[in-house]
N, C-alpha and C positions, 0 to 999 in steps of 0.2 A: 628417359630413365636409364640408369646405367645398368650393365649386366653384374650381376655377382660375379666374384674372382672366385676362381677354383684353387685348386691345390696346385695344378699343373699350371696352370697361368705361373702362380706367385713360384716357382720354383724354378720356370723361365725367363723372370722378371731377376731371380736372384744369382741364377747363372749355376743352379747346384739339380740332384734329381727330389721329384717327387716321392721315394724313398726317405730321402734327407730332413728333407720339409717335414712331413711326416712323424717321422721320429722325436724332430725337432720342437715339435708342437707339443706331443705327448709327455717330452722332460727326459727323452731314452737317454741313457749312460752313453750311450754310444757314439754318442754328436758333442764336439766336445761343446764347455760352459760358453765360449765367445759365438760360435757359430747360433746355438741356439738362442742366444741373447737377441742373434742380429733379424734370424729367420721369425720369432715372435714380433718386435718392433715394426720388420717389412709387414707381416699379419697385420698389427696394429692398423697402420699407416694405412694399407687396402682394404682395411673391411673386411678381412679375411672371416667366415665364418664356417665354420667346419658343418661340414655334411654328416647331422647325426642319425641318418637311416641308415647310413653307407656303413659307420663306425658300430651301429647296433650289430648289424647282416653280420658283419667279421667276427665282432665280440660275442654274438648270441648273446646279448643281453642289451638292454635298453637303459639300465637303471631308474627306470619308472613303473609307477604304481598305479594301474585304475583304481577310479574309485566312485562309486555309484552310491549316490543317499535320495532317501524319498521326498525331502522338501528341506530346505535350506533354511526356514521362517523360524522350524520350531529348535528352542536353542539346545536340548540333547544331541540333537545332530552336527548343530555348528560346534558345541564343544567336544563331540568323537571326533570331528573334523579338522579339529585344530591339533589332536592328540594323535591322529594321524601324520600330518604334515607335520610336526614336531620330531616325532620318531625317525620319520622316513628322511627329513634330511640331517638329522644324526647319523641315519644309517649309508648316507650318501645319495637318494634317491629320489627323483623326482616325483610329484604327484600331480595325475589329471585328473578334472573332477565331474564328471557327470549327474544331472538332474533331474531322476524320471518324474518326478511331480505326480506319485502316487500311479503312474498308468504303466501297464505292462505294455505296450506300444515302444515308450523312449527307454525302458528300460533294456527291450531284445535289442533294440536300436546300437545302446551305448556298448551291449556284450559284442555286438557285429564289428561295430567299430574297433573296439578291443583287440579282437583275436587277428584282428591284422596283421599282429607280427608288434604294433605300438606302445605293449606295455609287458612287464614279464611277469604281471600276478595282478589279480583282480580281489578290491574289499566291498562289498557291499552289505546294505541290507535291503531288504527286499519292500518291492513298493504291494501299495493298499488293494489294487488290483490283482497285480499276479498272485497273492494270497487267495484272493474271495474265488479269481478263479482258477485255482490249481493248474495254471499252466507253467510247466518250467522246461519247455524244449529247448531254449535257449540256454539254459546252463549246460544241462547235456550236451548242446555245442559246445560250450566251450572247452567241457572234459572233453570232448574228441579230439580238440587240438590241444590237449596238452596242456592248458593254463590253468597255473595254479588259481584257488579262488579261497577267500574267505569271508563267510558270511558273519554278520553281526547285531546283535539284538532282533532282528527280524528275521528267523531261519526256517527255514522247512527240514523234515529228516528223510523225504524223496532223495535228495541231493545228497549225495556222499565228499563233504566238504570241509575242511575244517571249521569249526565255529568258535566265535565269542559272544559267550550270553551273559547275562545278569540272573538269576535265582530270581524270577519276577514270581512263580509261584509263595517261594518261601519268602519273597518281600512282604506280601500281600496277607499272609498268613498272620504272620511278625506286628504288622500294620494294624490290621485287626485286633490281636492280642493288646497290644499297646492303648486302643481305644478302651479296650475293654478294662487294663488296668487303671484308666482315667475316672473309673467309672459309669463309662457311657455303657450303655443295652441295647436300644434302637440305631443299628447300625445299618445306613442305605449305602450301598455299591450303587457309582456313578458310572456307568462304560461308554463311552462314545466312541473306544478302540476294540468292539467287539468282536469285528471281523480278521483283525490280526493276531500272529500268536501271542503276543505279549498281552494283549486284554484279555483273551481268552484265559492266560496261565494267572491274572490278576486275580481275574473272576474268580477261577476256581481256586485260588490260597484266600481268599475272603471267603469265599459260601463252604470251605473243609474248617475254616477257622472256626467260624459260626458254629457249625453245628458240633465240634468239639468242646464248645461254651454252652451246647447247649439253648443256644439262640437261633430262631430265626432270621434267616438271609433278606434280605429282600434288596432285587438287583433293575436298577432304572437303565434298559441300554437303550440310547438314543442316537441316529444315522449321522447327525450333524452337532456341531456347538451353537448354532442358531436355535436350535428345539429345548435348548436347557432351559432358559426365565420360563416358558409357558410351561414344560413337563414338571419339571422342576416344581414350580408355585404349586402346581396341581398336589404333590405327593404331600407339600410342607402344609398347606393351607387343610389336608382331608387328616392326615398320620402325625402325630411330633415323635420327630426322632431324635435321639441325641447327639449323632454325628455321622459326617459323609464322609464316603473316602472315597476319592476320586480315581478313576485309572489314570489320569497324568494331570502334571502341572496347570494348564491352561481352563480346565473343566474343573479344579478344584477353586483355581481365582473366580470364574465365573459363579458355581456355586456360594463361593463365601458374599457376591452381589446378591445375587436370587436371595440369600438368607436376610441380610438386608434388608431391601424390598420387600421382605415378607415380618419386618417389624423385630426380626431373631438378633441378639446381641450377640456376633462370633469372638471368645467360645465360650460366654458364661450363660449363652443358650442352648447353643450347638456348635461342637466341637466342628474342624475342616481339616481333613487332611489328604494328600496328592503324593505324586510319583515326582521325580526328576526335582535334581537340585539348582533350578538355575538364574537367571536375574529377578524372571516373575517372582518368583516363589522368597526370594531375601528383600524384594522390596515392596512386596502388595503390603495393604492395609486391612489388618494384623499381618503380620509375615506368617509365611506358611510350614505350617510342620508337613516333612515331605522323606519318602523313602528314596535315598540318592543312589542313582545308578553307577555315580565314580564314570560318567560320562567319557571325558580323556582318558582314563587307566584302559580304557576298553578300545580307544584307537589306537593308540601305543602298543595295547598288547594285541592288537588284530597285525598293526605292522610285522611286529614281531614274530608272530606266529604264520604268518604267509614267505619271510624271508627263510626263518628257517625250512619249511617248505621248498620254499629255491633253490637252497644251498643243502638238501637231503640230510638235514638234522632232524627230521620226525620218522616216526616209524610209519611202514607203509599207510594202515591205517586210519583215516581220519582221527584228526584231535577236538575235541569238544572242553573249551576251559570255558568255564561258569564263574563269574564274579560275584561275590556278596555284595549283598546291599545293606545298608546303613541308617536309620532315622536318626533325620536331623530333627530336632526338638524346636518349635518357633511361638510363635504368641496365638496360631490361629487354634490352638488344642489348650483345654485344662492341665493345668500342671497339678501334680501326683500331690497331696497333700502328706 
């Protein structure tokens, strides 16, 4: 197997200094137009591939982005993910992407790996574990050395960091209300995302809603999406409600089968309604009426908001931007007569 060429090789090969080369790569004024023609081509030709730890160390800067998401499957986070990598290489900048799969374990892991020196700002949101158990010594590492961080939909306020949320209290409020102008009364809260703050802030903009209406809350939280058909059946088969609202996407498609199964026509029995706007929820049967989180506008603008962080466009103080949410209106809810 051959050895990679360096800089010093290829500037020996071309009879000029490693200086030259150098410059020559980068496009400097300084070398004239034929010279740097020749010194890229000779690259070409060898393989030449530039040493970009070497180029980071001088520049102080990597022009790359960590980026840490709790599971890759559910599609809110493939679409912040795309809205990330969207921005970032508008903005010129690479992105790496790490996968803690809900466990505080790869999550200290991917920060470790980070603060190496390998990236110049860190996006994440935070996994299912490091929430339930309030450990975040690792981010404190990372403020020790200096890297910017910004957190997103999944934030703690231990952490003094810039954040991008969505109003998931006021979604959920909104959500509520909406049912109620359909006419429904019997409204169950679905949580299977209890333990994180975005369920938690659901929960509570549906059960501040409720009793603003004047109605009883009544909240099903369940550990898993396996527990839904059995809990589930249990609530529908003893109570009739007029409709669920789910804390997200996937627990609303499931409920609108359990209603099913349980003999309910969605929604001229019972209303269904969910979080997150995404392929589920525009192709299930009925399509799902769902409060949209603007998934992408929240990567884009977490890029955003950690670059300027970089480049000392924010005030000292952490920034906290909150995105509105949105109902999207679909066929699994009563339409307003």
């Amino acid at each position: 197997m051959k050895s990679k060429i360096t800089l010093k090789d290829l500037a020996a090969i071309l009879g000029v200094s490693v200086s030259t080369v150098s410059k020559a790569l980068s496009d400097n004024p300084e070398i004239s137009l034929p010279t740097r023609k020749k010194i890229k081509q000779a690259a070409e030709a060898y393989n030449y591939i530039p040493n970009n730890i070497a180029q980071s160390l001088k520049a102080k800067s990597t022009k790359t982005l960590g980026v840490i998401i709790p599971a890759i499957l559910l599609e809110f986070f493939s679409k912040v993910l795309y809205g990330i990598e969207i921005e970032a290489t508008q903005r010129g900048y690479k992105i790496v992407i790490c996968l803690s799969n809900e466990l505080l374990k790869k999550e200290s892991e991917s920060i470790n790996t980070f603060i190496t020196g390998s990236v110049d700002g860190i996006i994440l949101s935070l996994a299912e574990e490091t929430q339930r158990l309030k450990s975040y010594n690792h981010f404190q590492k990372a403020q020790q050395y200096n890297l910017p961080m910004v957190m997103f939909d999944r934030v703690v306020e231990e952490i003094p960091c810039d954040k991008v949320t969505v109003d998931d209290f006021e979604g959920a409020f909104n959500a509520t209300k909406f049912l109620h102008e359909l006419g429904e009364r019997k409204i169950l809260f679905l949580n299977t995302i209890h333990s994180i703050t975005v369920g938690v802030l659901r929960e509570q903009g549906y059960v501040e809603a409720m009793k603003s209406l004047k109605l009883d809350p009544q909240v099903l939280r369940l550990e898993n999406y396996n527990q839904i058909e059995k809990e589930l059946t249990k609530m529908l088969q003893s109570e009739k409600f007029d409709a669920i609202l789910a804390a997200e996407e996937y627990s609303a498609a499931l409920a609108m089968n359990v209603a099913r199964l349980n003999g309910l026509h969605v929604p001229n029995d019972i209303s269904v309604m969910g979080f997150t706007n995404g392929l589920l929820a525009e192709h299930a049967i009925p399509s799902l009426t769902v409060v949209s989180q603007h998934a992408e506008f929240i990567g884009r603008s977490a890029v955003k908001l950690l670059l300027d962080r970089i480049e000392n466009k924010l005030p000292e103080e952490p920034v906290h931007k909150v995105i509105k949410t949105r109902i999207i209106e679909r066929n699994s809810t009563k339409h307003k007569k």
